[in-house]
N, C-alpha and C positions, 0 to 999 in steps of 0.2 A: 751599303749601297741602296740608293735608291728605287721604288719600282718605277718601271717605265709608266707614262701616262696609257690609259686606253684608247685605243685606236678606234677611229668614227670606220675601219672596216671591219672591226670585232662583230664577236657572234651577236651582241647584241641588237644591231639593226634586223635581225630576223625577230628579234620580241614582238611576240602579237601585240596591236592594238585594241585594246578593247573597244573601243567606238567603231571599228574595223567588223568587228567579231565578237558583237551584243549578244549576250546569253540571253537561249530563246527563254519566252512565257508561253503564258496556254493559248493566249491570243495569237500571238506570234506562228506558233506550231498550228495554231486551225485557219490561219491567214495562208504560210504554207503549203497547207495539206492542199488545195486547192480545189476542193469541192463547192460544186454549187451551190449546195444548201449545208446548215448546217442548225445542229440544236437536237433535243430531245422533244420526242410523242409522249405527252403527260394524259392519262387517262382519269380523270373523275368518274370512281366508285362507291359513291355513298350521295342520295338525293333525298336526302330529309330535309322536311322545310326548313332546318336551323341550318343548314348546311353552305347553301347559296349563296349568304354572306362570308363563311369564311373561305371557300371556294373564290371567290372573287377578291379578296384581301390577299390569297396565296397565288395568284396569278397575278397581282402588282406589285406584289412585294418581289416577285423572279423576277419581273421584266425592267424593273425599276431597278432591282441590284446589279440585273447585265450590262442596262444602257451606263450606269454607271463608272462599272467597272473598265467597260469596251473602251468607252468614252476619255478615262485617264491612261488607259493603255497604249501600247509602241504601236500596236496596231489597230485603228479606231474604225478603219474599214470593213471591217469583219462584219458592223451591225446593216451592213447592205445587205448582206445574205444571210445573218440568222433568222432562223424560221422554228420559232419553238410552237411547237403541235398543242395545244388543249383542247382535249378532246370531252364535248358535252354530250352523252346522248344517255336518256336515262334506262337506256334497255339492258347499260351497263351496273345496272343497279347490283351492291351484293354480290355480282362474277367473282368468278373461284379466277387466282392465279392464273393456275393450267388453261382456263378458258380465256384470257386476256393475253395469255403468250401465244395464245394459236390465232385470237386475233394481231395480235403485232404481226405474226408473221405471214397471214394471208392478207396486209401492210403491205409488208416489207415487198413481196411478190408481184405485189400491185404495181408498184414504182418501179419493179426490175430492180431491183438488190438485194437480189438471196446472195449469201456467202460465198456460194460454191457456184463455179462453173466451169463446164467441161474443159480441160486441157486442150493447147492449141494442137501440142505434138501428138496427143492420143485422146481423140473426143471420150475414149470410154473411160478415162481418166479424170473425175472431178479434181477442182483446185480451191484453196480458197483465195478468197479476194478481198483485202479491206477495204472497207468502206466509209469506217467510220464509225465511231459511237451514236448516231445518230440510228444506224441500223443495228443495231448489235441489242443495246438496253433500251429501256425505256422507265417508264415514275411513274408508279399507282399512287393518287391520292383516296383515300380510304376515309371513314369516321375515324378512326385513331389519328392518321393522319394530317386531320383539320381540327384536333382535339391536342394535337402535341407539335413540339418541334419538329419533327420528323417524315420525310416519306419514305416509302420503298421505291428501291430501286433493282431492276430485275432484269433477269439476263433474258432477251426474244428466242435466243437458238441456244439452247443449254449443252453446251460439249457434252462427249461421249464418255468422259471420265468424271464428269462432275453432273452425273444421273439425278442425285437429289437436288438440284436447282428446277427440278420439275414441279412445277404448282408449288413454287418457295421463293422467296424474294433473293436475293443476291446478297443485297447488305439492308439498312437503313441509313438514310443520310438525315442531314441538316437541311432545314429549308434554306438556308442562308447558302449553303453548301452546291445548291442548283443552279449551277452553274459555269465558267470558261474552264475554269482548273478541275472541276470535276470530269468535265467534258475531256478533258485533254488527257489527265488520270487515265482514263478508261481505255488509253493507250492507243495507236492507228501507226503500223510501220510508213505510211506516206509522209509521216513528219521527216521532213529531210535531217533536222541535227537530234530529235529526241527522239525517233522512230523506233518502235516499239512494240510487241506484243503483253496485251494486259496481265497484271499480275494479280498486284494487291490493292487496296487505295487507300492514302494517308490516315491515322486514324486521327487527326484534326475534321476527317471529312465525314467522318464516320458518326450514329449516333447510340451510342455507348449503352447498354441501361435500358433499349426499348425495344 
């Protein structure tokens, strides 16, 4: 006996569509997240006069891979409101780590986005609050730095279980690496379909060796 044909009221009419229900990207996810600003504070720590050109070749070479990237992206409006920080000032000559995370974070304060804020139900209760990779890390570029592929990238508020992130970089990345996917990596539960607390970051992002 033959089987019966399938019926146009089978289960299958409930199959998602994927044009429906596009699998998010980094873009995607920081279009969502819905913040006004978005991007990394990159701090230039090294003012040697050979420096200045490659300092300036590592700020075109990020802003030109973004626009790029943004640009072939689902979501190309995102490059309205990225705001990626470089920061020149030569007093940051040589600064230790520990002294650059405590400037990030007298930053961070500055614009009203410290982590933690008092609970609604119990003010004597802090909470924390995402906000975004924008506050959380930030990128020393260093002489090693603008001498290799590589920068550091460092945690502004180093958790309380991960003590030695004090005056120590986080990871190193790729220059090529600074950027929508690294951003989004570094994880924000406000992503409505990837939302998420940071973990790990791909070791494609990662730079190996240095």
């Amino acid at each position: 006996m033959s089987s019966p044909p399938l019926s146009d009221s089978g289960s299958d009419i409930f199959k998602p569509d994927d044009d429906e229900f596009p699998e998010p990207t980094p873009e995607t996810n920081i279009r969502d997240c819905g913040y006004p600003k978005w991007g990394f504070v990159i701090y230039r720590t090294t003012y040697s006069p050979e420096s200045a050109s490659k300092w300036d070749q590592f700020k075109a070479l990020v802003l030109s891979n973004l626009r790029k990237c943004i640009a072939d992206s689902a979501a190309p409006e995102i490059l309205q409101n990225m705001d990626f920080i470089f920061v020149d000032d030569p007093s940051l000559d040589n600064i230790s780590i520990a002294d650059l995370q405590r400037r990030f974070r007298t930053w961070v304060e500055s614009v009203a986005m410290l982590p933690f804020k008092p609970s609604q139900s119990d003010p004597q209760e802090m909470v924390y609050v995402p906000r975004g990779a924008r506050y959380e890390f930030f990128i020393m570029v260093d002489e090693l730095a603008l001498a290799s592929p590589c920068v550091k990238l460092v945690r502004g508020f180093p958790e309380p279980e991960n003590p030695d992130e004090v005056g120590r970089e986080h990871a190193k990345v790729w220059h090529i690496a600074v950027g929508t996917e690294l951003y989004d990596e570094l994880g924000d539960p406000n992503a409505p379909y990837t939302g998420r607390y940071y973990r790990s970051l791909p070791s494609r992002l990662v730079a190996q060796g240095y």
